[in-house]
C-alpha positions as CSV (number, residue, x, y, z in Angstrom):
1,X,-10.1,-10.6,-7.5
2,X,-11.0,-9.6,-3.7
3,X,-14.1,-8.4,-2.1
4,X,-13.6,-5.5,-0.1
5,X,-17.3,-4.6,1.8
6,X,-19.4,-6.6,-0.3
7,X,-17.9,-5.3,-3.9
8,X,-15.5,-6.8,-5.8
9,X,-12.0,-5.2,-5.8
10,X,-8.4,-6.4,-7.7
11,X,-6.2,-7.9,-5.6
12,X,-3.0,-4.7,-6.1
13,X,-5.7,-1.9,-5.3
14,X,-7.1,-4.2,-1.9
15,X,-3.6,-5.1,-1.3
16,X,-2.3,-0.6,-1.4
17,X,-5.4,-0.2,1.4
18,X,-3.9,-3.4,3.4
19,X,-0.5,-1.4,3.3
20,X,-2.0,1.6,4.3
21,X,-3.4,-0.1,7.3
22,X,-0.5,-1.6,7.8
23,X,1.5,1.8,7.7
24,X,-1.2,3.3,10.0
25,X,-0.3,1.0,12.5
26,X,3.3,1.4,12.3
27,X,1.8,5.3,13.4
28,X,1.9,7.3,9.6
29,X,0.6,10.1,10.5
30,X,-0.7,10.6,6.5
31,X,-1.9,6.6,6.2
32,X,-3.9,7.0,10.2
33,X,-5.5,10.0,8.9
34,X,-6.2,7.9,5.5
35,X,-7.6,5.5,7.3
36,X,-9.7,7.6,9.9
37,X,-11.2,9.3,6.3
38,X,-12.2,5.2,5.7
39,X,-14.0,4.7,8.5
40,X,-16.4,7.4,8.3
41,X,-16.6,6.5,4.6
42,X,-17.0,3.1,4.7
43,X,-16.7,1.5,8.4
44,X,-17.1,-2.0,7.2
45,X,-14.3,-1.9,4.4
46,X,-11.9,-0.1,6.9
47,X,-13.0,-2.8,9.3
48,X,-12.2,-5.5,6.7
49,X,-8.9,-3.7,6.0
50,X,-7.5,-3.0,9.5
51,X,-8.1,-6.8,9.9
52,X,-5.7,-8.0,7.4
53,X,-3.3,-5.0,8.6
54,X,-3.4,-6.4,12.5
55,X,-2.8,-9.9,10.6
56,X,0.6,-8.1,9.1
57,X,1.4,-6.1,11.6
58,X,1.0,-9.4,14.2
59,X,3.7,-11.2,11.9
60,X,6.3,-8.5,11.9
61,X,9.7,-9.5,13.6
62,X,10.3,-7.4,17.4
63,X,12.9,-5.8,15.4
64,X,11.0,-4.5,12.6
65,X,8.2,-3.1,15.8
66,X,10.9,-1.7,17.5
67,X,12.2,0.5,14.6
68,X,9.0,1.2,12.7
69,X,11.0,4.2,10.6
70,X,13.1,1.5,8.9
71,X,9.9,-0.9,8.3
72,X,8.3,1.8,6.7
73,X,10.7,2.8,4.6
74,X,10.8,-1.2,3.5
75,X,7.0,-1.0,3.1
76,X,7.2,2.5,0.6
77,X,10.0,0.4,-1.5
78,X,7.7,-2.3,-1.8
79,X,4.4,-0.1,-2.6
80,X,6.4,1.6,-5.3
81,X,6.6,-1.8,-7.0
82,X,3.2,-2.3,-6.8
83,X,2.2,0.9,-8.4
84,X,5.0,0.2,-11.0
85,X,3.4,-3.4,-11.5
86,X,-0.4,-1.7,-11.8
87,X,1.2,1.0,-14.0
88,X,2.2,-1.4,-16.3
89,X,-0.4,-3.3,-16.8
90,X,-3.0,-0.9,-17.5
91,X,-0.9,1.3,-19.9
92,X,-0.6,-0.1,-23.6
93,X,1.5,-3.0,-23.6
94,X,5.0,-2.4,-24.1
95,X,5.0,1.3,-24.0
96,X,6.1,1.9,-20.6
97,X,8.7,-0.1,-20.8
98,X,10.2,0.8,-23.6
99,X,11.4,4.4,-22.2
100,X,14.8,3.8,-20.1
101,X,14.6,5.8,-17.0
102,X,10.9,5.7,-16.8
103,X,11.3,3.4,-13.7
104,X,13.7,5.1,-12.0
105,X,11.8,8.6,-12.8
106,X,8.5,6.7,-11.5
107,X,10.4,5.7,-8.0
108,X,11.5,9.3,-7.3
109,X,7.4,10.6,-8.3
110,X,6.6,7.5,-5.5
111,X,9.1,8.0,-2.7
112,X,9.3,11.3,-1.7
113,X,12.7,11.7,0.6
């Protein structure tokens, strides 16, 4: 459990807005305008956010910076997880599982080519 601007937040949900700051920095047009939406919402949690995404974005190889198409493409394969992993947890347990293709259908609803 994190606490994002004074309220208590789980750590996948804080950990989405991170890579959405992170995105926005990598200049996502959709996760910058996300972002801008925060900060007249809630300036300190965008603040607190865009911290840790500076922090990520600091850390990245030249490589990564220098061909931020390809980094973002690693960061949506890696957010798909993540909403896989949340999906999971909060259905019934075992249900989502059990159906074959769900997680292939469930990447294709995510990633959007």
């Amino acid at each position: 459990m994190k606490e994002l601007a004074g309220s208590p937040i789980d750590d996948n949900p804080y950990e989405l807005w991170v890579i959405q700051g992170l995105r926005a920095l990598l200049g996502d047009d959709r996760a910058q305008r996300t972002m801008v939406d925060m900060q007249s919402n809630s300036p300190t949690a965008c603040e607190q956010i865009m911290a840790e995404a500076q922090v990520r974005y600091d850390a990245l190889s030249p490589e990564q910076r220098e061909d931020p198409s390809r980094t973002l493409e690693q960061i949506a394969a890696s957010v798909v997880q993540l909403k896989f992993k949340m999906l999971v947890k909060a259905a019934p347990k075992g249900i989502l599982t059990s159906i074959p293709k769900l997680p292939k259908i469930i990447k294709s609803f995510f990633i959007k080519q």
